[in-house]
C-alpha positions in Angstrom: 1.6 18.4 9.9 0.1 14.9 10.4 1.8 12.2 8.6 0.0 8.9 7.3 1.6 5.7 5.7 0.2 2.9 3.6 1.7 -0.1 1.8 1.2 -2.5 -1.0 2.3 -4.1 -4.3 0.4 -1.7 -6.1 0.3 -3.7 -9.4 -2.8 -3.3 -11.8 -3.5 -0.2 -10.3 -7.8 0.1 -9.9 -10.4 1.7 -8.4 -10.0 -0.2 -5.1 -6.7 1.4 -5.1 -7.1 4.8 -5.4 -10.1 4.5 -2.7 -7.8 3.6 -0.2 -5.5 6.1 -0.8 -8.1 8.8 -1.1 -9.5 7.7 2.2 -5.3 7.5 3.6 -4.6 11.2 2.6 -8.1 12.1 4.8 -6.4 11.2 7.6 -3.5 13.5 7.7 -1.8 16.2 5.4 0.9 14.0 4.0 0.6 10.3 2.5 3.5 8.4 2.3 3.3 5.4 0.3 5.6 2.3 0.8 5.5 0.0 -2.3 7.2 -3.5 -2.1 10.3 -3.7 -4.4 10.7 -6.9 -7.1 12.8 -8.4 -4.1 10.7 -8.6 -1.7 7.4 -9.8 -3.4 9.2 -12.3 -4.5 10.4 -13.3 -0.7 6.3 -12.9 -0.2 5.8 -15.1 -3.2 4.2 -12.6 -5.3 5.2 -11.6 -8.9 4.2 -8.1 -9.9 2.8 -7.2 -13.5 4.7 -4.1 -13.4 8.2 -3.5 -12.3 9.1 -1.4 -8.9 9.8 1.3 -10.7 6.9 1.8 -12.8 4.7 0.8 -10.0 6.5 3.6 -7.9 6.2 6.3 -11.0 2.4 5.6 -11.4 2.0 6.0 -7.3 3.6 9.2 -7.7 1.3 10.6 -10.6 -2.0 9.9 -8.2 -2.9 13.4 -6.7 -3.5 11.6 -3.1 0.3 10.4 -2.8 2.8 12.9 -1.7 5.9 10.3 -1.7 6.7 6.9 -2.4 9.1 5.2 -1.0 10.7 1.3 -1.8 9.6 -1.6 0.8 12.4 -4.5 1.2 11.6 -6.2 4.1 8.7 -7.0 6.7 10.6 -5.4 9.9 11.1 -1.7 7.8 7.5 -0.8 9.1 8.7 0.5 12.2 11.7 2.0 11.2 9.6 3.7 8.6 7.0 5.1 11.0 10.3 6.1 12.6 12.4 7.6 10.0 9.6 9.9 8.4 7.9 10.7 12.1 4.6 9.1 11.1 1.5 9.5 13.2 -1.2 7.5 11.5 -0.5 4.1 9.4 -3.1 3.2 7.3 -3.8 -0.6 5.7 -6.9 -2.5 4.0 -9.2 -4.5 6.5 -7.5 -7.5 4.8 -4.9 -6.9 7.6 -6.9 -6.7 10.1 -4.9 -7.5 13.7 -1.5 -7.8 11.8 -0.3 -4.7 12.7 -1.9 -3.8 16.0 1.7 -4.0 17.5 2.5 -1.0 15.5 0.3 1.1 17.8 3.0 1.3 20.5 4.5 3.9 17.8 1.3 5.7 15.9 -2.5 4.8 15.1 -3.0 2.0 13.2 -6.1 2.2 11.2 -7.9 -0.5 9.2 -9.7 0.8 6.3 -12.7 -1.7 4.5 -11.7 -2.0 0.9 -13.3 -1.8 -2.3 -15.9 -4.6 -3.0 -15.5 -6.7 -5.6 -12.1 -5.7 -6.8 -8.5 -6.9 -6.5 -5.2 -7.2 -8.2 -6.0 -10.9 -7.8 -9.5 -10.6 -8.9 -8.5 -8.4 -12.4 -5.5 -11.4 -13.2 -8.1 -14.3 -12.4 -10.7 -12.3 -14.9 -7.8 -11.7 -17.8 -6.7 -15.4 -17.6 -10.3 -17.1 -17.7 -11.3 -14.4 -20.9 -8.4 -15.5 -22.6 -9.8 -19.6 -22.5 
């Protein structure tokens, strides 16, 4: 069985989203999805819509995703890949080059995201409606 990882906030889930976990899961038989806790987007300086576990319980109900699992901290990676004997990790283009040393210990594929959608994007749209 090959087994892929991705992570992320995961907050506002979209489109771009479930692309890129659609296109994860093609790369092996089992995704395993590692979505940052409270903690550590706020060590990251980023403040979710959507608490850990409700970001974790919507993760779970996408057909794509065989198991979440919490992120708290930026070394877990490799003890991940590790742990749950991972052969392929999997992150948006975005990331491109910032996890190349991960290769030493699986593939490390970048995937192109979803134009003109983000997280970001969806909160930048909401706030300058509501002016």
């Amino acid at each position: 069985m090959k087994r892929v990882i991705t992570y992320g906030t995961f907050d506002l889930i979209h489109h771009g989203h479930i692309n890129i976990l659609r296109r994860a899961k093609e790369y092996g038989d089992y995704l395993i999805v590692g979505v940052s806790t409270d903690e550590f987007n706020a060590i990251k300086g980023k403040k979710a819509y959507y608490p850990f576990e409700e970001r974790k319980m919507i993760l779970e109900a996408i057909r794509y995703v065989d198991e979440v699992i919490p992120e708290s901290h930026w070394g877990q990676k490799v003890e991940d890949i590790q742990n749950h004997h991972i052969d392929v990790f999997v992150m948006g283009s975005d990331w491109e080059g910032k996890f190349d040393e991960l290769a030493e210990h699986c593939e490390v594929i970048y995937l192109p995201r979803t134009e003109g959608i983000s997280s970001t994007k969806i909160k930048e749209d909401l706030k300058d409606r509501a002016q």
